[in-house]
VEXLUMVEX-864358 format. One record per residue: x, y, z of N, C-alpha, C in turn; residue number from 1. Coordinates in steps of 0.001 Angstrom, whole numbers, plus 500000, padded with zeros to 6 digits. Layout:
N
ATOM|X|Y|Z|X|Y|Z|X|Y|Z|NUM
...
This chain:
197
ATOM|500839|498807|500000|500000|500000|500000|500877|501246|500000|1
ATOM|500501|502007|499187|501213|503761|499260|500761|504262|500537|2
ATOM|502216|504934|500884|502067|505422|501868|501364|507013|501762|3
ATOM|500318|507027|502850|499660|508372|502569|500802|509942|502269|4
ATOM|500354|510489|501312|501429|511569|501526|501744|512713|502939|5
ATOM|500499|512578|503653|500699|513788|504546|501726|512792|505660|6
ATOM|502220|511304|505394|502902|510530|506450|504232|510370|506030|7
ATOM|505132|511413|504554|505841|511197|504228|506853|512185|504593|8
ATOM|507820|511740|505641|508497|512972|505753|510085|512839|504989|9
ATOM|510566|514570|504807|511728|514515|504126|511986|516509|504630|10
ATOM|513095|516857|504737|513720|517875|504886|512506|518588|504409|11
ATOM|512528|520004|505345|511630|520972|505025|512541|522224|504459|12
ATOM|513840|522052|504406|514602|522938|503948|515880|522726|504022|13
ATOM|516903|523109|503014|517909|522569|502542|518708|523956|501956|14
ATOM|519981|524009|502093|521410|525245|501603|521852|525017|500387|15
ATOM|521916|525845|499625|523080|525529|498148|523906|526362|498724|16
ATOM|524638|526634|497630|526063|527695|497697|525705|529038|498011|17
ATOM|524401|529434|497897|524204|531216|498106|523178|531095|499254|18
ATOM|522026|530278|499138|520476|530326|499470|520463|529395|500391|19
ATOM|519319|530063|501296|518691|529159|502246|517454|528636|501461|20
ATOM|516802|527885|501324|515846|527122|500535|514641|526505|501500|21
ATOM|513722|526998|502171|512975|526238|502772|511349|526386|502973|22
ATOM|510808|525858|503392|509128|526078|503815|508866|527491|504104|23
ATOM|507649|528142|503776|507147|529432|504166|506568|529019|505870|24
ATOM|507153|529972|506815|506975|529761|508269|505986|530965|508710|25
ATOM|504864|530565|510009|504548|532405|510280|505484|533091|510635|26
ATOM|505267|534082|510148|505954|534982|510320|507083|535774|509086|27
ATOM|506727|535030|507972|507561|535662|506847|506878|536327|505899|28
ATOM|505622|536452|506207|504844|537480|505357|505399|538683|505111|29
ATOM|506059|539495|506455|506099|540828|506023|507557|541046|504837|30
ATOM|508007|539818|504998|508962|539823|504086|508548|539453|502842|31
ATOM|508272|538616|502902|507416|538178|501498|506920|539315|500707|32
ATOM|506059|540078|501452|505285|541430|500966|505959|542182|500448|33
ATOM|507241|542641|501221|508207|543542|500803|508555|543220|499393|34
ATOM|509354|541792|499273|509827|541710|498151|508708|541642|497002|35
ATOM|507693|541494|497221|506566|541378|495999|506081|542917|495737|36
ATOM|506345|543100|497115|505982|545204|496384|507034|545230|495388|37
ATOM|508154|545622|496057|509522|545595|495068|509279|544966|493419|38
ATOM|508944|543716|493511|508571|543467|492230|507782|543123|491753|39
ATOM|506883|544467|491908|505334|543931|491354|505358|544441|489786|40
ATOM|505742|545229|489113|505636|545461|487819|506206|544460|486844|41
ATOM|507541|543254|487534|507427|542318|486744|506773|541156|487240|42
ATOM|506192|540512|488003|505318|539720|488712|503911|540170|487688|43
ATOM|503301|541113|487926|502247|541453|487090|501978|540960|485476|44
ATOM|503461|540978|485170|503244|540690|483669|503045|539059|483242|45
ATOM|503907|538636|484059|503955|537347|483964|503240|536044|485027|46
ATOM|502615|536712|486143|502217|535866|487048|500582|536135|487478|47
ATOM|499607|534921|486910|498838|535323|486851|497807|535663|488329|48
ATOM|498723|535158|489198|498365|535703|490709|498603|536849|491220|49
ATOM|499342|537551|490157|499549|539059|490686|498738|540207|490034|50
ATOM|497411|539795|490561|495874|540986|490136|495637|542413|490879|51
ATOM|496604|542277|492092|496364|543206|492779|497492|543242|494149|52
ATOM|497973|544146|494518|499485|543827|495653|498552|544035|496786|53
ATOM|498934|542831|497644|498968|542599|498732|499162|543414|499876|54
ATOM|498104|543623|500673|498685|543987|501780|500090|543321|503276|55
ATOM|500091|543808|503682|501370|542522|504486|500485|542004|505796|56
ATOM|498995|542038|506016|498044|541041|506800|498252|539850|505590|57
ATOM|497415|540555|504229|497230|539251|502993|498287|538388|503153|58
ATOM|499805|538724|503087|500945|537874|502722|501165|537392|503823|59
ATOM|500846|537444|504994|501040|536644|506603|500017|535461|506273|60
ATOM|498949|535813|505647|497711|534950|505409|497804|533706|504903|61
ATOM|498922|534576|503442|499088|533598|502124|500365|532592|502808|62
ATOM|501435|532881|503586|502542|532308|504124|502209|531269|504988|63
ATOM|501085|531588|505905|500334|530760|506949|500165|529514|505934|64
ATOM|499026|529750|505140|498350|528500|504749|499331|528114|503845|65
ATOM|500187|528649|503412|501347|527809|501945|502084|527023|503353|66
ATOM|502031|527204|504438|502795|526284|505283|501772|525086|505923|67
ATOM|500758|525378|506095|499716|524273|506296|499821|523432|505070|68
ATOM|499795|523791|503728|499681|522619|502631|500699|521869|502441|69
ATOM|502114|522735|503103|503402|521780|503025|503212|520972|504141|70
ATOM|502497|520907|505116|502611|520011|506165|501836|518867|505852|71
ATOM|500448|519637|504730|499784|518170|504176|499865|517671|503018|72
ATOM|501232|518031|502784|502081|517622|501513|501221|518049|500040|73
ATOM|499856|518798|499868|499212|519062|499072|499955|520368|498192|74
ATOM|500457|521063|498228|501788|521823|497589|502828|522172|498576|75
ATOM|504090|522272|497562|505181|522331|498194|506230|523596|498101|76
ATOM|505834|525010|498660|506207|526311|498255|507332|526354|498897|77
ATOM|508465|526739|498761|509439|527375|498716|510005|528634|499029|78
ATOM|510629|529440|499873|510911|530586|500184|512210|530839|500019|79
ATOM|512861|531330|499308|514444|531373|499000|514945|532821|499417|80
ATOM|515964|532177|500840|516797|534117|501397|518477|533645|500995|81
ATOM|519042|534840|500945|520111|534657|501188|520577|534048|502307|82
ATOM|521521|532900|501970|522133|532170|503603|522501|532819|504119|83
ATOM|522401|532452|505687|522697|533350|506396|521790|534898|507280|84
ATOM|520556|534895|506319|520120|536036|506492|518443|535759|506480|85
ATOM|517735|536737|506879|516259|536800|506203|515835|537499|505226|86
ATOM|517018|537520|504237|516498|538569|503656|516359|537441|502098|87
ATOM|514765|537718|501616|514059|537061|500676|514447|537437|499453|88
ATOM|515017|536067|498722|515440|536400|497390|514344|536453|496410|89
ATOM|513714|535066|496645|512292|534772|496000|511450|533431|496319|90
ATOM|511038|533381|495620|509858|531877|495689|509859|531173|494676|91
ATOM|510334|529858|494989|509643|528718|494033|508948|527611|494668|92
ATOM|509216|526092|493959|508303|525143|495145|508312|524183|494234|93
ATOM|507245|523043|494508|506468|522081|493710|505376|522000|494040|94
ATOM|504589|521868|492937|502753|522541|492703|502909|521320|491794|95
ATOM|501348|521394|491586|500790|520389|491087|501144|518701|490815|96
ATOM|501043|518251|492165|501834|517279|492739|500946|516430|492171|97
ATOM|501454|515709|492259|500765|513919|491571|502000|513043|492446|98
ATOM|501397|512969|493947|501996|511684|494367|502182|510150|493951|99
ATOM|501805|509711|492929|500675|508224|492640|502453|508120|491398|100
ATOM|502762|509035|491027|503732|509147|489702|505302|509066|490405|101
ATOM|505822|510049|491197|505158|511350|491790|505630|512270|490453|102
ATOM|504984|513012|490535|505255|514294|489236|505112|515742|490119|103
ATOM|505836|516837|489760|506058|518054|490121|506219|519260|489409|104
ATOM|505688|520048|489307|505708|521223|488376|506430|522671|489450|105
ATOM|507817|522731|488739|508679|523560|489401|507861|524985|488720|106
ATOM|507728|526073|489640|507711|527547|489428|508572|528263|490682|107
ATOM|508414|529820|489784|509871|530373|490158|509542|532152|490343|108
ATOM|510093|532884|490790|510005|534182|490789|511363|534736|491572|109
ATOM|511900|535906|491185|512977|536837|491912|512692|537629|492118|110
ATOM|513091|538321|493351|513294|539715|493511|513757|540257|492696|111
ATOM|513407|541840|492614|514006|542461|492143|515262|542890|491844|112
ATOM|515807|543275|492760|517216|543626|493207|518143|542391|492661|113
ATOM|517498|541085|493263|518420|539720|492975|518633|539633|491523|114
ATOM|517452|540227|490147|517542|539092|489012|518926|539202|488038|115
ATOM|519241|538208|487410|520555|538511|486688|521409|538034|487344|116
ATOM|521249|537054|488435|522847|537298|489390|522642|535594|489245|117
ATOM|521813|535096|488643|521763|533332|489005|520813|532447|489707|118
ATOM|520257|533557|490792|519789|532748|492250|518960|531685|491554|119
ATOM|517832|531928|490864|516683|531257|490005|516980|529896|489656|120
ATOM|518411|529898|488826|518676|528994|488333|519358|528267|489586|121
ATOM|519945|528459|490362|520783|527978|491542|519875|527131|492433|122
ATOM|518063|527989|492396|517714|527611|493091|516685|526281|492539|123
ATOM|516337|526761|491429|515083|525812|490610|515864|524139|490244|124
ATOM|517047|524332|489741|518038|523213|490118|518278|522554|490928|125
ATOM|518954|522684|492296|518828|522442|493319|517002|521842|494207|126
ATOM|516304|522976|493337|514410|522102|493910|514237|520895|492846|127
ATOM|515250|521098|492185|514561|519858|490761|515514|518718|491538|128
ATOM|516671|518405|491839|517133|517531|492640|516695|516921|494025|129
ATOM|516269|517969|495180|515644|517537|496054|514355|516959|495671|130
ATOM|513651|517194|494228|512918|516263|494271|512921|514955|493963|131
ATOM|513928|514858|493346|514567|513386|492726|514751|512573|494239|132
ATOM|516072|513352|494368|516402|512625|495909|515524|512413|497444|133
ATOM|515115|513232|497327|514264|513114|498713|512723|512608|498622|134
ATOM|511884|512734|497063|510457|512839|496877|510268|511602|495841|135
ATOM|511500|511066|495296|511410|509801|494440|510899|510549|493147|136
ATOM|510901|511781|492729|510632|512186|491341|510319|511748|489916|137
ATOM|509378|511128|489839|509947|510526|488101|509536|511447|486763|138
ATOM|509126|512782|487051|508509|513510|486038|508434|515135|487168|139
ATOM|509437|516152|486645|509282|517371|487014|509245|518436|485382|140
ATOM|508221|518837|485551|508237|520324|484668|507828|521743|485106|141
ATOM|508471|522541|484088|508622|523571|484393|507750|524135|482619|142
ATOM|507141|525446|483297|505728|525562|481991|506330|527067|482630|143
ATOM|506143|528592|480925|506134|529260|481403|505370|530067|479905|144
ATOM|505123|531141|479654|504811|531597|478690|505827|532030|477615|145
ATOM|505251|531396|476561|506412|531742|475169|506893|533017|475390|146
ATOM|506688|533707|475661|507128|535063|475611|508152|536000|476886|147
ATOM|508259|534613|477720|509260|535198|478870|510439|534546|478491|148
ATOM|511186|534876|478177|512793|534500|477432|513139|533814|479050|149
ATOM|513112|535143|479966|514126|535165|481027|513691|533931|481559|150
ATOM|512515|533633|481577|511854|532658|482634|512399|530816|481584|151
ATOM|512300|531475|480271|512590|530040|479335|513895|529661|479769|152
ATOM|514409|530606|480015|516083|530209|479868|516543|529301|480833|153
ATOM|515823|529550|482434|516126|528869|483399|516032|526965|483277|154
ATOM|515285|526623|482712|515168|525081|482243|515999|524619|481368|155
ATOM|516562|525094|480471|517434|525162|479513|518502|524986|480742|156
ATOM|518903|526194|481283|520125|525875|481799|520627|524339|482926|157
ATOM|519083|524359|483240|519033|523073|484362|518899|521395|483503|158
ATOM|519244|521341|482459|518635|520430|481924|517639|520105|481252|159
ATOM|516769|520633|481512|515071|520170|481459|514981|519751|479541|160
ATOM|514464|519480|479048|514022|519403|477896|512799|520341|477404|161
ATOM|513084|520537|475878|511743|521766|475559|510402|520287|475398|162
ATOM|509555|520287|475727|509067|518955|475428|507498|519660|474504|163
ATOM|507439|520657|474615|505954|521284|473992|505474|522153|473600|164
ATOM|504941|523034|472623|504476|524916|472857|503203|524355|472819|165
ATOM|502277|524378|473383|500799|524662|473683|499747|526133|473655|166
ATOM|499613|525957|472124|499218|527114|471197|497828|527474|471634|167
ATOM|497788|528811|471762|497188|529541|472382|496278|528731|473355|168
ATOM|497276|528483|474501|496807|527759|475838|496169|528430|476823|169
ATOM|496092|529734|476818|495688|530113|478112|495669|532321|478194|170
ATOM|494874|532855|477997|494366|534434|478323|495400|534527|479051|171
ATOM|495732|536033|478707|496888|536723|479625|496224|536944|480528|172
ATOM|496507|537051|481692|495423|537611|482900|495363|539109|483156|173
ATOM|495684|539600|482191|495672|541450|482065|495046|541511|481071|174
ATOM|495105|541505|479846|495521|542049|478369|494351|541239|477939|175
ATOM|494193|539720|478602|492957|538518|477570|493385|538215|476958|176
ATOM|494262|538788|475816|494986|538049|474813|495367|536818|475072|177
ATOM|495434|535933|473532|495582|534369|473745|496969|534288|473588|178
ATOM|497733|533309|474719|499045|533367|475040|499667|531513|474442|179
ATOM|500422|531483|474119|501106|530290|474152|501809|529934|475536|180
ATOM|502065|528626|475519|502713|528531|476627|504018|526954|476856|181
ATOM|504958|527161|476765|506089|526461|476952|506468|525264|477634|182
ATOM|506330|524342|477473|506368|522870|478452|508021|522515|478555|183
ATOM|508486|522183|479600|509889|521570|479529|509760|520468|481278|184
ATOM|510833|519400|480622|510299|518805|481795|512010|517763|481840|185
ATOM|511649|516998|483085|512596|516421|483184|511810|514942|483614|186
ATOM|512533|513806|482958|511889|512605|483320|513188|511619|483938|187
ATOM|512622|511016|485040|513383|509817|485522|512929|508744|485584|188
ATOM|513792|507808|484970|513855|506376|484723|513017|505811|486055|189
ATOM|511924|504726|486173|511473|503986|487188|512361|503009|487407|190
ATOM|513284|502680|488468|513949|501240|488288|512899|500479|488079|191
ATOM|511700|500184|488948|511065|499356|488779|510432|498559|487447|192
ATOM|510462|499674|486855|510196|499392|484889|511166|499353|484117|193
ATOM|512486|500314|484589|513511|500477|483200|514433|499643|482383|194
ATOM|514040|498260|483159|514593|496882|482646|514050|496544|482016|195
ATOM|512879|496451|481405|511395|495774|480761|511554|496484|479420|196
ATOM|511325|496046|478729|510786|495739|477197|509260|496183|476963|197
């Protein structure tokens, strides 16, 4: 029998070379907030959750419960600071979980101040491994809109494969306009199958 997911435990947070990498805790809203004020004009363009900026009650709100769903393993958000510090680089995670596979759909965002310097890629890498290693991974992608270079590039650099464009997939969430949208993914071998014919 599979073991239920909310009974599966594994590190709630983990260091690369720059970043602290871990669960959204109470109490990191007002940080959170900060950095999403900071970059709300590119968040807006590209993220279709950014309809309106947050107050820093909202982002205590949103931090609270993104830490309740990591506890019931139902998504897995991410808070990325510089090591060492509290100070918030950005957010990624694994969303749209399919334990049964397991499958994971990496997303990503930077601060402002941070973008250009790597963290993204340092960090979306590093979440694409902890899921291998710690979550048994056999299928992670990363989906972003044809039209964000910056955001395409990061999968590219990690490996991932282009695996799809999915023509006019989905309304801009500003504009309405019909958007394409970019599939790249990474697949791992099942031992359990990869001998078989």
């Amino acid at each position: 029998m599979d073991t239920p997911p909310i009974l599966r435990d594994f590190p709630h947070g983990f260091d690369t070379a720059r970043l602290t990498i871990r669960r959204p805790e109470p109490g990191d809203g007002a940080e959170a907030n900060a950095a999403i004020r900071e970059t709300w004009s590119d968040l807006a363009e590209w993220m279709p959750w950014a309809l309106r900026r947050p107050t820093v009650e909202e982002s205590e709100e949103f931090v609270r419960k993104a830490h309740a769903k990591f506890i019931e393993r139902e998504d897995l958000l991410f808070l990325l600071f510089l090591k060492g510090t509290k100070t918030l680089v950005g957010g990624s995670g694994l969303h749209r979980i399919d334990w049964k596979v397991p499958s994971f759909e990496i997303g990503y965002w930077c601060r402002e101040r941070f973008q250009r310097e790597g963290y993204i890629t340092e960090a979306a890498g590093a979440i694409a491994d902890f899921a291998v290693r710690e979550l048994g991974a056999r299928r992670l992608v990363i989906t972003c809109d044809a039209e964000n270079e910056r955001s395409a590039a990061i999968p590219r650099r990690i490996g991932f494969v282009e695996e799809a464009t999915l023509q006019n997939h989905r309304r801009h969430h500003v504009s309405g306009e019909l958007r394409d949208t970019l599939v790249f993914a990474r697949v791992i071998d099942d031992p359990r199958t990869s001998g078989r014919r």
